[in-house]
N, C-alpha and C positions, 0 to 999 in steps of 0.2 A: 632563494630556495627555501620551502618549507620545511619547519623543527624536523630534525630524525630522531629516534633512536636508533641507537649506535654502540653495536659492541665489540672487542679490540678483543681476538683471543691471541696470545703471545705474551713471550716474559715482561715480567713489569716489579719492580720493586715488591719485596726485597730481592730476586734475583739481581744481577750485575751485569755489565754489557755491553755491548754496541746494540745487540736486538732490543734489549730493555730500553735504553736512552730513545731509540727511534720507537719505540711503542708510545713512551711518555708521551714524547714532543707531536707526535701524531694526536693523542689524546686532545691534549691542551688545543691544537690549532681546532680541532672540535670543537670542543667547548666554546671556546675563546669565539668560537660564530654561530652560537648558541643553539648546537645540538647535545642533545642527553647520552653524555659518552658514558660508557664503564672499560678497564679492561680487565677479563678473566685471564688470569693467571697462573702459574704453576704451582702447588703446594710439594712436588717431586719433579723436575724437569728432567735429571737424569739417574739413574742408579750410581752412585757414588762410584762403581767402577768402571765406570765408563765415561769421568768425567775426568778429561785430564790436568785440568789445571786443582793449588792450592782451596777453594772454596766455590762455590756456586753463589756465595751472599754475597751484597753489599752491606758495606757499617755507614756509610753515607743515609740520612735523611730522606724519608720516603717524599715522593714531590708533592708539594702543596695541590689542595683544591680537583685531585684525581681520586675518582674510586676506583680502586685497585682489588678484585676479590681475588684472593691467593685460593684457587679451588680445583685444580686442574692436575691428576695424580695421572705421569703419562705413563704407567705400568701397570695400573690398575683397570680392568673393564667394567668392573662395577660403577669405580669412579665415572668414566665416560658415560654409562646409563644413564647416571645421576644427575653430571652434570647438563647431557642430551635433552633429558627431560626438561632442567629447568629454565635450559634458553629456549626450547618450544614452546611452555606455555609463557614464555616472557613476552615470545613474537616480535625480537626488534625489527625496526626496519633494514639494519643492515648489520651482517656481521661481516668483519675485516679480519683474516688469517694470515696468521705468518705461518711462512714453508719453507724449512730453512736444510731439513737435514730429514731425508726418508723414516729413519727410527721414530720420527711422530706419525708419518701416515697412519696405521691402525689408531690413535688415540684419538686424535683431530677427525679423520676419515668416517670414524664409527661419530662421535657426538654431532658434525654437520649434517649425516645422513638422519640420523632421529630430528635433528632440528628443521629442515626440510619438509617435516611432515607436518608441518603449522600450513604450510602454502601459503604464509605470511611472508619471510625472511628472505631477504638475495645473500647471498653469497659472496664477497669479493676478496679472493685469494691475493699477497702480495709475496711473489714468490722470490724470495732470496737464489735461492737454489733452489732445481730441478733435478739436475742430473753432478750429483755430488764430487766435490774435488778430491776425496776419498773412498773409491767405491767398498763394497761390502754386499754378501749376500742376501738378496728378498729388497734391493735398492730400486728395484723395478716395480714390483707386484705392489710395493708399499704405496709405491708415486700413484701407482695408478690406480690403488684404492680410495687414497688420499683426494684426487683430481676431482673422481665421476661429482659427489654433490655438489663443486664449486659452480659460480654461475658465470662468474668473471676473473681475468685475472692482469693485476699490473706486474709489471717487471723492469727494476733500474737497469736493465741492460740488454742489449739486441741478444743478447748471445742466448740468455734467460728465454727471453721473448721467444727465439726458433728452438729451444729444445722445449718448450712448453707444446710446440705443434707438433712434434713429435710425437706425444701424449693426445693431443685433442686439438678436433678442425673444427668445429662448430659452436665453439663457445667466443666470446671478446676476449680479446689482449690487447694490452697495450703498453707499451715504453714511456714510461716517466722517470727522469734519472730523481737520482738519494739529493733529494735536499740537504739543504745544511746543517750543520749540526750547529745550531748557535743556541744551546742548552748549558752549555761547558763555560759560559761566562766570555768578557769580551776579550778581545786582544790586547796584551800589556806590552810595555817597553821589551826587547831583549835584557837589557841588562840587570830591571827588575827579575825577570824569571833565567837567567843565571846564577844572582846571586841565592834567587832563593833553592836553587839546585845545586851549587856551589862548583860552577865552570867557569872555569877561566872566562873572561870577557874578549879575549885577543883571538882564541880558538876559531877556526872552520870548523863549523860541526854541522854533520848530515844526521839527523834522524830517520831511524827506523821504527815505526811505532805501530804495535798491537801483539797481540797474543802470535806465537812462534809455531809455525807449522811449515812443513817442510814445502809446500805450495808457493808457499811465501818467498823466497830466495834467499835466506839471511844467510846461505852459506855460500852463497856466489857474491853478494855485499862484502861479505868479509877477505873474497880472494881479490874482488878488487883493492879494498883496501891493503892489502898485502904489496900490488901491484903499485899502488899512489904510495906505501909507506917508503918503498923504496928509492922513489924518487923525493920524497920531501917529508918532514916531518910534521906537519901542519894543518892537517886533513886529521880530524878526527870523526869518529861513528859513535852514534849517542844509539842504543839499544835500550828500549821502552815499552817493556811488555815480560807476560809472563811464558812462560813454555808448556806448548802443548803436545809436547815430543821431547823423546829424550835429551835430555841438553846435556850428557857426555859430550854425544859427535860434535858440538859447537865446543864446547870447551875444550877437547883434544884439537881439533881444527885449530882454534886459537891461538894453543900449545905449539903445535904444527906448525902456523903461517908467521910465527914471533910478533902478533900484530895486540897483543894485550895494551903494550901504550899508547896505542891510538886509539882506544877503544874506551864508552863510558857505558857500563854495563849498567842498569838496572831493571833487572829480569821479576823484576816483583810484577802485580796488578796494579796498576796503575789508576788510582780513587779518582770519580767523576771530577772533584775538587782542586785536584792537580794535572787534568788533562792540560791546563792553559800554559802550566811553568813549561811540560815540554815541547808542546808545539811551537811558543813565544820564543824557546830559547835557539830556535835553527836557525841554522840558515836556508834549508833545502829538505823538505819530507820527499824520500825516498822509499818508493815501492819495489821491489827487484824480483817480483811475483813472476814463478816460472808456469803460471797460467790462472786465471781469474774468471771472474763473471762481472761484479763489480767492487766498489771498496768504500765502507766507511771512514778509510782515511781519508780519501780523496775529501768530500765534503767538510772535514774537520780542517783541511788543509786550507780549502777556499774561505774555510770563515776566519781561520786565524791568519789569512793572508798571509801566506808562507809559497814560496813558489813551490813545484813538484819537478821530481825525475820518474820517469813509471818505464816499467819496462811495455813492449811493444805484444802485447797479451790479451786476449779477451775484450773488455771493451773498454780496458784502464785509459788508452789512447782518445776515447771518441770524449774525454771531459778535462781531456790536458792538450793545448792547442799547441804545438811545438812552435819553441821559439816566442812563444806569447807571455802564456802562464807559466808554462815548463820546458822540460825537453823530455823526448822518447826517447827509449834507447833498448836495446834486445836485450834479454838474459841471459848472459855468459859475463866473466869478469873485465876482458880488455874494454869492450864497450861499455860496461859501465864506468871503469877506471876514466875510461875518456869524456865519457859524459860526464863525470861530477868534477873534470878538470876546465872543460867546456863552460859547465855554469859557473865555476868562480872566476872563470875570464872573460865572462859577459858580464857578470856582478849583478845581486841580486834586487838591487833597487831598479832593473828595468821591467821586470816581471810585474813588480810592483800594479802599475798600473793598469793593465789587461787583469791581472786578477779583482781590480774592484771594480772593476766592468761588470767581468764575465760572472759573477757569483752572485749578480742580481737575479740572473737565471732562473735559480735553482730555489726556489719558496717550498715554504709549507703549505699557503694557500693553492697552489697550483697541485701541489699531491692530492692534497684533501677533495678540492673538483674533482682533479678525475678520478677517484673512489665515490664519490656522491653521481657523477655522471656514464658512468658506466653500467 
């Protein structure tokens, strides 16, 4: 296939992430098959009050060998003029947008429509979310401001996929699941990334890992754990991730369920540099998502070969093959209490194997296709 240019708008260093990491690694598999990538980025992605976690930056090292222009003020319309203009007369051949949360519709929406008027550039939307796990007023009008100038659109998940047609019949869609995240460095020993976490070696430990949102299920994980603590002591929950919701209700919960010593809290942000100590250090990455679209655990999870438990939601089930790679289980706590009693009495050296299967799958070369071929 012939050179592109290729522009990436979505977060990208210094912002912090899961959007940012898959912005990068998208970049790179460009380049890397030598098309002229850039990606445009946010110099304000949110109004500090509306952004619920500790920081919006990374202290981590911006990635080698990307150009990264931090130029994108999504509160500003001037800004979008500006920057509208400058991707028209740039005329790349393709721009790739991320859609992740309606509050960008008017920014995104307004510079693709100026950009558009080149009659040069395609369009191709990769929409995280459509119709948000948190609704909020003007969720609609926004999407569908945002939509009209796309020309195409991919989606890691079918569910993404049919609320996209919801919005629009006559444009392409298509399902390509989240590649891997194998940016974060390779798989180490467990017992390397215990000690360097400082967990017992002897321990069951389940992680949960990413930013806390009540979608997420971390308080139906925690009543099962209530439920396993009382029949055995042995079973602990390793908590990895910052809160994007109040974390009284978990802490009283807590309080509540007496389950504090089965529990390894670190509710900080979790630096690109030490994604590997917690995924390496599990047994079992646990999703207990009380509804989804898709997950960038999942993919962190098949590259650090670590089996999964996902609850039965959205489209978590169509990338964890039960009894293979993981098990399913519904979102309530007996069913999970049973499921993560389930996988330690299969033991997780049988998963093993179907996960280095199945994780060939999932490339960056095959994302990158179908954005180039659509």
């Amino acid at each position: 296939m012939s050179t592109k240019r290729i522009v990436i708008i979505g977060p990208a260093h210094p912002l912090r992430g899961g959007l940012a990491s898959y912005d990068e690694r998208l970049a790179k598999e460009f380049i890397d098959n030598g098309h002229d990538t850039t990606i445009y980025s946010f110099s304000l992605q949110y109004p500090s009050f509306l952004f619920p976690g500790t920081t919006q930056y990374s202290s981590e090292p911006a990635p080698k060998n990307i150009l990264i222009k931090v130029i994108i003020n999504s509160i500003n319309p001037l800004n979008w003029l500006r920057v509208g203009n400058n991707l028209r007369k740039l005329q790349p051949d393709i721009i790739v947008v991320r859609y992740w949360l309606p509050f960008m519709g008017p920014c995104l929406g307004t510079i693709l429509r100026i950009v558009k008027k080149n009659k040069v550039t395609r369009i191709v939307c990769i929409a995280d979310n459509v119709i948000p796990h948190e609704k909020r007023f003007g969720d609609k009008s926004f999407t569908t401001y945002f939509l009209k100038p796309v020309d195409a659109f991919i989606t890691m998940s079918e569910k993404v996929l049919n609320d996209i047609k919801h919005f629009v019949l006559e444009k392409p869609v298509k399902y390509i699941p989240h590649p891997l995240y194998d940016n974060f460095g390779e798989p180490i020993f467990k017992t390397e990334a215990r000690q360097y976490l400082q967990i017992d070696e002897t321990k069951k430990v389940v992680l949960f890992f990413g930013f806390i949102r009540k979608y997420k299920g971390l308080d139906i994980l925690l009543r099962a754990l209530k439920i396993l603590s009382d029949k055995t002591q042995d079973i602990y929950v390793l908590v990895a991730g910052e809160f994007y919701e109040d974390k009284a209700f978990y802490e009283n919960l807590i309080v509540e369920l007496g389950i504090s010593n089965n529990l390894i809290l670190r509710t900080n942000f979790i630096s690109d540099s030490e994604v590997k100590y917690y995924l390496c250090a599990a047994d079992v990455v646990i999703q207990p998502y009380r509804n989804a679209t898709q997950s960038g655990v999942t993919p962190l999870a098949y590259h650090f070969e670590k089996p999964m438990i996902v609850t039965n939601v959205g489209s978590l089930p169509l990338m964890v093959s039960h009894g293979k790679v993981g098990l399913i289980t519904e979102p309530e706590p007996v069913a999970l209490a049973n499921t993560i009693t389930e996988f330690y009495n299969i033991g997780e050296s049988h998963f093993i194997p179907f996960i280095k299967a199945e994780k060939q799958k999932y490339s960056w070369q095959h994302m990158a296709s179908a954005i180039l071929n659509i």
